[in-house]
C-alpha positions in Angstrom: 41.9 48.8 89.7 39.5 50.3 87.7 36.4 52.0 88.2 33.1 50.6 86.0 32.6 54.2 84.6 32.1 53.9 81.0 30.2 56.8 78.6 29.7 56.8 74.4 31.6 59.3 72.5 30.0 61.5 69.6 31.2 57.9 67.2 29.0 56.0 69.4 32.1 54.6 71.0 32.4 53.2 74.7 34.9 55.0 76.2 36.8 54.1 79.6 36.7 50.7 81.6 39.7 49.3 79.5 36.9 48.8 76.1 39.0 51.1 73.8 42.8 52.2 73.0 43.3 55.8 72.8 45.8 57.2 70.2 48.6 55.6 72.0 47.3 52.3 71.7 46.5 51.4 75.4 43.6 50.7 76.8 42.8 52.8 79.8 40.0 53.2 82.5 38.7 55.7 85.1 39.9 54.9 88.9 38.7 55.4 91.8 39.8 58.5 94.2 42.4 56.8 96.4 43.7 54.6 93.6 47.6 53.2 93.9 47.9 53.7 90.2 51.3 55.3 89.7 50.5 56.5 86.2 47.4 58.6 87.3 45.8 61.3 85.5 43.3 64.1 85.4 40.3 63.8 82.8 39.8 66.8 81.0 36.2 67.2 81.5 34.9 64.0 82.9 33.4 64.5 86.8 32.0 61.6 89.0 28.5 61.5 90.7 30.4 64.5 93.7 30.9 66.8 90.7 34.6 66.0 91.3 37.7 65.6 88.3 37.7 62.3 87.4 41.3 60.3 87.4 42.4 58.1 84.8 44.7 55.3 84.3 46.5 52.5 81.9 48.2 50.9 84.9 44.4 50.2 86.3 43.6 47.8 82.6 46.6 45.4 83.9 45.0 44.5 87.4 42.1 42.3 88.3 38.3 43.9 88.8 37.9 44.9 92.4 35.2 42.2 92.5 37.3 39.7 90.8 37.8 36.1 92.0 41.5 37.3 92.1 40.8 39.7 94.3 38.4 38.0 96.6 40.6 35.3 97.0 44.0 37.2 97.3 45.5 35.8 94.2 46.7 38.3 91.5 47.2 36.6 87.6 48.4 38.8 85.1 49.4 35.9 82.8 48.7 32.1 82.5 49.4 29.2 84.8 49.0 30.8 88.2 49.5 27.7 90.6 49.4 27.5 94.0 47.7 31.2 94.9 51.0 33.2 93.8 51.7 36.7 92.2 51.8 35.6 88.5 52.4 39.2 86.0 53.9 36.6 83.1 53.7 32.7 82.4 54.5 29.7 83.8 54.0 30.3 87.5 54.9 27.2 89.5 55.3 28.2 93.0 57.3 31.9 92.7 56.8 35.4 91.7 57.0 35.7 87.8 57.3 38.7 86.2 58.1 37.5 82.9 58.7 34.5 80.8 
């Protein structure tokens, strides 16, 4: 999940914390050191408050926020229709894990 570390680029434009694409077209955000992201990666010059490399990811923009309802409650909904408290990454959930359609 993503860290709420956002900063304004020389455009004016908030970068990090899944509010802008880059040039691939994904949104990405900053994690946080320990993070189970699988597509992690270094910042080139962004450091955190320890004066440490700060980690990035797109994998983090597709999860809930850490203090999410989700999370609190030990759902996770990726999609729409999440019923019954299940792990729902599509549509339609009704009682098993959906990764798709």
């Amino acid at each position: 999940q993503c860290d709420n570390y956002t900063w304004r680029d020389s455009y004016g434009k908030v970068q990090g914390n899944c509010k802008t694409a880059d040039n691939t077209n994904a949104r990405w955000c900053y994690i946080p050191y320990g993070s189970s992201c699988n597509d992690q990666r270094t910042s080139k010059n962004r450091r955190d408050s320890y004066g440490n490399i700060r980690r990035w990811s797109y994998e983090a923009c597709s999860t809930p926020a850490r203090n999410s309802y989700q999370c609190s409650n030990g759902n996770y909904n990726n999609g729409f229709n999440n019923n019954n408290g299940n792990y729902n990454n599509g549509f339609n959930n009704n009682g098993n894990y959906n990764n798709g359609f």
